[in-house]
C-alpha positions in Angstrom: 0.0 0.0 0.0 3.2 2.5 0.4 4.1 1.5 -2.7 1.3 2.7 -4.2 0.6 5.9 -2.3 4.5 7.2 -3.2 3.7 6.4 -7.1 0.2 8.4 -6.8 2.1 11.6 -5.0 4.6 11.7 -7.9 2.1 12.0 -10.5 -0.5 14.7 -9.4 0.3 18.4 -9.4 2.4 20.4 -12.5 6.1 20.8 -13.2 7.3 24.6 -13.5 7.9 24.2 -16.9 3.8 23.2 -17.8 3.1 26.4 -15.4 5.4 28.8 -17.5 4.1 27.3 -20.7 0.9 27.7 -19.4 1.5 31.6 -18.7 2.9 32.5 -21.9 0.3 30.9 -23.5 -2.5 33.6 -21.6 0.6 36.3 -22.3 0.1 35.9 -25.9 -3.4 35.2 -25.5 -4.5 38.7 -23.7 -1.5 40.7 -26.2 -3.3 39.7 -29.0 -6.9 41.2 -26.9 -5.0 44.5 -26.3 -3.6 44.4 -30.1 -7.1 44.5 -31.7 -9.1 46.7 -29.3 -6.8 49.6 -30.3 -8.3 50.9 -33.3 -12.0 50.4 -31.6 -10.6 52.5 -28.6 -9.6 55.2 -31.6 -13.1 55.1 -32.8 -14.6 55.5 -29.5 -12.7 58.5 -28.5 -13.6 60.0 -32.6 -17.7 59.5 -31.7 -16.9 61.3 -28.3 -14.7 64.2 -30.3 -18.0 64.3 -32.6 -20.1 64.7 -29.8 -18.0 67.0 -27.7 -18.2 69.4 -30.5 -21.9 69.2 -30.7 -22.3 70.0 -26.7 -20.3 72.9 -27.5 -21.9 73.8 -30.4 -25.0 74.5 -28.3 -23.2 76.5 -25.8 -22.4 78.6 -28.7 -25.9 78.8 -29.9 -27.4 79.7 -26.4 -24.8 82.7 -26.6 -25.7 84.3 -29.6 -29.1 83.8 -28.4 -28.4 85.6 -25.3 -25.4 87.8 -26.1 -26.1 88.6 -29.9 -23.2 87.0 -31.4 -20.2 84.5 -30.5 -17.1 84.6 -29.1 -14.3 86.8 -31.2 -11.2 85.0 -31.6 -8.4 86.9 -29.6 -5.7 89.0 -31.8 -3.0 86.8 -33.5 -4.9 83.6 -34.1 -7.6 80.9 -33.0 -8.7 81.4 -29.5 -7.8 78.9 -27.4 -10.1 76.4 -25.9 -10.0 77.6 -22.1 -10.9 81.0 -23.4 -13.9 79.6 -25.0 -14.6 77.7 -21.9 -13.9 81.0 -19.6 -16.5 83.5 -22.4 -19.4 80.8 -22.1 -19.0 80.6 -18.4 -19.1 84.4 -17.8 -22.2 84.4 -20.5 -24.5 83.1 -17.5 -26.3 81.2 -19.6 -25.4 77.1 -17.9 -22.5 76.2 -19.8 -19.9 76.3 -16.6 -17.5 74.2 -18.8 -17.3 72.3 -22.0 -15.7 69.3 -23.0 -11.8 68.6 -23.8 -10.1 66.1 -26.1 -10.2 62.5 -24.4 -6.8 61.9 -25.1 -3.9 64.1 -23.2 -2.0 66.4 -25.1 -4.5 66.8 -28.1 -7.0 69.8 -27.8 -9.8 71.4 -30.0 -9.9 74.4 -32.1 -12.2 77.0 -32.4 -12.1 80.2 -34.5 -14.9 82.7 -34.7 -15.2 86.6 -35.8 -18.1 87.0 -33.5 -20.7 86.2 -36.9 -20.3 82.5 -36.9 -17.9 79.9 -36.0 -15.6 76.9 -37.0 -15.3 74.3 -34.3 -12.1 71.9 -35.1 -11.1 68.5 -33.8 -8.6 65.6 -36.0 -9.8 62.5 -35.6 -6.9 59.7 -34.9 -8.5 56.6 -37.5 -9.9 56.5 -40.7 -14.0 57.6 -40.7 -17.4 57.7 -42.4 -18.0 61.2 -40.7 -15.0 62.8 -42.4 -17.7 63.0 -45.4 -20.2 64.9 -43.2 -18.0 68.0 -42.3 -16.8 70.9 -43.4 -13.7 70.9 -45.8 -11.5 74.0 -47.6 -13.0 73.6 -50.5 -16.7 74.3 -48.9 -18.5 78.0 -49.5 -18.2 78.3 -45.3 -15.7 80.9 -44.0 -13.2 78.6 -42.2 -11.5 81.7 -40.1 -8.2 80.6 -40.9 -8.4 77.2 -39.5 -7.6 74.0 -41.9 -10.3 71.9 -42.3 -9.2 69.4 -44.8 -9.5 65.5 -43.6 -8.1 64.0 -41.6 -9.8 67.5 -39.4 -13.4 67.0 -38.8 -15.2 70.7 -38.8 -18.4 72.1 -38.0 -20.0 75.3 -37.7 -23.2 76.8 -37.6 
């Protein structure tokens, strides 16, 4: 019977090499996973630039309503986005803030002569929507912004 008991304690459990086969098999495994949600990630944060831009193209449209027109660029250039944020907020009309880029280091644009407006974002992959906006070769003032793809546009 010890015999037995000594050859069944010798065969159960794994060796460390099945374990570390075993682990670079789910390595490989969850790489690949990572891999191919990249360009869905991309997408995802282009639907969120689309919308983003369309939040803040109502902010825009409740201050001309209240205001009479929209916010002029600052001398020198497209103003930047924090001074868009700061002229909506100090509007009073419930737009404390408005959205930023969901990826660090990337921003929107936003040009305007106080008449209408070009709202700017570049999407990171290839897209449908790129057909729906506004490009340079449209009849729409552009206030010196670049709107050809990959930059997705909107105004008014």
């Amino acid at each position: 019977m010890n015999v037995r008991m000594a050859n069944i304690s010798k065969i159960s459990g794994f060796t460390l090499i099945e374990i570390l086969i075993a682990m670079a098999v789910v390595a490989i495994l969850s790489a690949s996973v990572l891999i191919g949600l990249n360009p869905i990630r991309a997408q995802a944060r282009d639907a969120r630039r689309i919308s983003d831009l369309q939040q803040v193209r109502t902010g825009l449209e409740l201050h001309f309503a209240k205001v009479g027109g929209y916010p002029v660029v600052t001398v020198g250039g497209n103003q930047s986005w924090d001074d868009l944020e700061s002229a909506l907020s100090t509007a009073n009309i419930g737009v404390p803030r408005i959205p930023h880029d969901p990826q660090p280091g990337r921003t929107y644009e936003y040009s305007s002569d106080g008449n209408g407006y070009i709202l700017k974002t570049t999407f990171e992959s290839a897209s449908v929507n790129l057909n729906e906006d506004i490009d340079n070769n449209s009849n729409v003032p552009l206030y010196g912004l670049d709107c050809d793809d990959p930059a997705y546009c909107i105004s008014l």
